[in-house]
N, C-alpha and C positions, 0 to 999 in steps of 0.2 A: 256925535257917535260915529263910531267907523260901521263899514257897512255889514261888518261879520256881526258887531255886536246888536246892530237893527235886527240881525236878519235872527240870531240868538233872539233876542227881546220877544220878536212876533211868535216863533214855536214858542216861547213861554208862555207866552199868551195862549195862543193853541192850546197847549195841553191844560191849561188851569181851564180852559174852558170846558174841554172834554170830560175835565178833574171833577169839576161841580155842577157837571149833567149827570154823571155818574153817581157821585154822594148824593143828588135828590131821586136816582135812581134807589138807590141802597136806603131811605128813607122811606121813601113811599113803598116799598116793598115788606120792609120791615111793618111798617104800618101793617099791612092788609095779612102778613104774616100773623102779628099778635092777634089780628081781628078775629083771625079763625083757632087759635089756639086757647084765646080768650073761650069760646064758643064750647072748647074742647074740654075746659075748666069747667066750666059749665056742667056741661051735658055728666061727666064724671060727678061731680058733685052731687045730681040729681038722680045718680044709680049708685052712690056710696063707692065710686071707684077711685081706686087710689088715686092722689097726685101724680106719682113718678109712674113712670113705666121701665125701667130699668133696660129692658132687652129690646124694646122698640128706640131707645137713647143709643143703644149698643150699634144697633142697625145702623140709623141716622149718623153716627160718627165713622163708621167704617165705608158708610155709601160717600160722605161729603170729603171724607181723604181720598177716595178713590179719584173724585170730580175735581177737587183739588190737585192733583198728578197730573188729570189730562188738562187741567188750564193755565199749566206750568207754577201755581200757587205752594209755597209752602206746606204744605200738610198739616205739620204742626200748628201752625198760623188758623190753619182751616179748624183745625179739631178745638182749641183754645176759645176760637169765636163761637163752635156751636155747642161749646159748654157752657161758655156765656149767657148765650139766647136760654140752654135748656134749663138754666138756672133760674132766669130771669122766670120762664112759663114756669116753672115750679110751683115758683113764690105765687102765681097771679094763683094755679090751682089751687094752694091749698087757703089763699083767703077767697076762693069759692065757697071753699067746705067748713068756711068759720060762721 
């Protein structure tokens, strides 16, 4: 190997390294995130409150585009993923209230 492409190879190396500190960062947060929205299923459940919250969703996506702008991220990318999640807590709430 020539020494450009050693020296290529090793930052590949780097960043795949920093790559999957970060996704089990994004894992384990995720994790402790559902823990408490599970919680939140819950507690809804046990005062007949709705699954959705429609305008606290509204809040949540217009706060995580903003946070997405100052960390140079996509917006759209942002808003997509935390339709995703709010989808996902939906689903958990409403087989809370099954």
């Amino acid at each position: 190997m020539t020494d450009a492409v050693t020296r290529a190879a090793a930052l590949l190396k780097d960043h795949r390294l920093s790559i999957d500190r970060l996704d089990a960062i994004l894992v384990y947060t995720l994790g402790e995130r559902f823990k408490h929205t599970q919680a939140v299923g819950k507690l809804k459940a046990e005062h007949d409150l709705p699954p959705s919250d429609p305008a606290r969703e509204a809040q949540q996506i217009a706060r995580l585009e903003a946070l997405a702008n100052e960390a140079d991220l996509d917006p759209e990318f942002a808003k997509k993923f935390l339709n995703f999640i709010i989808a996902e807590v939906i689903q958990h709430h409403k087989q809370h209230q099954s």
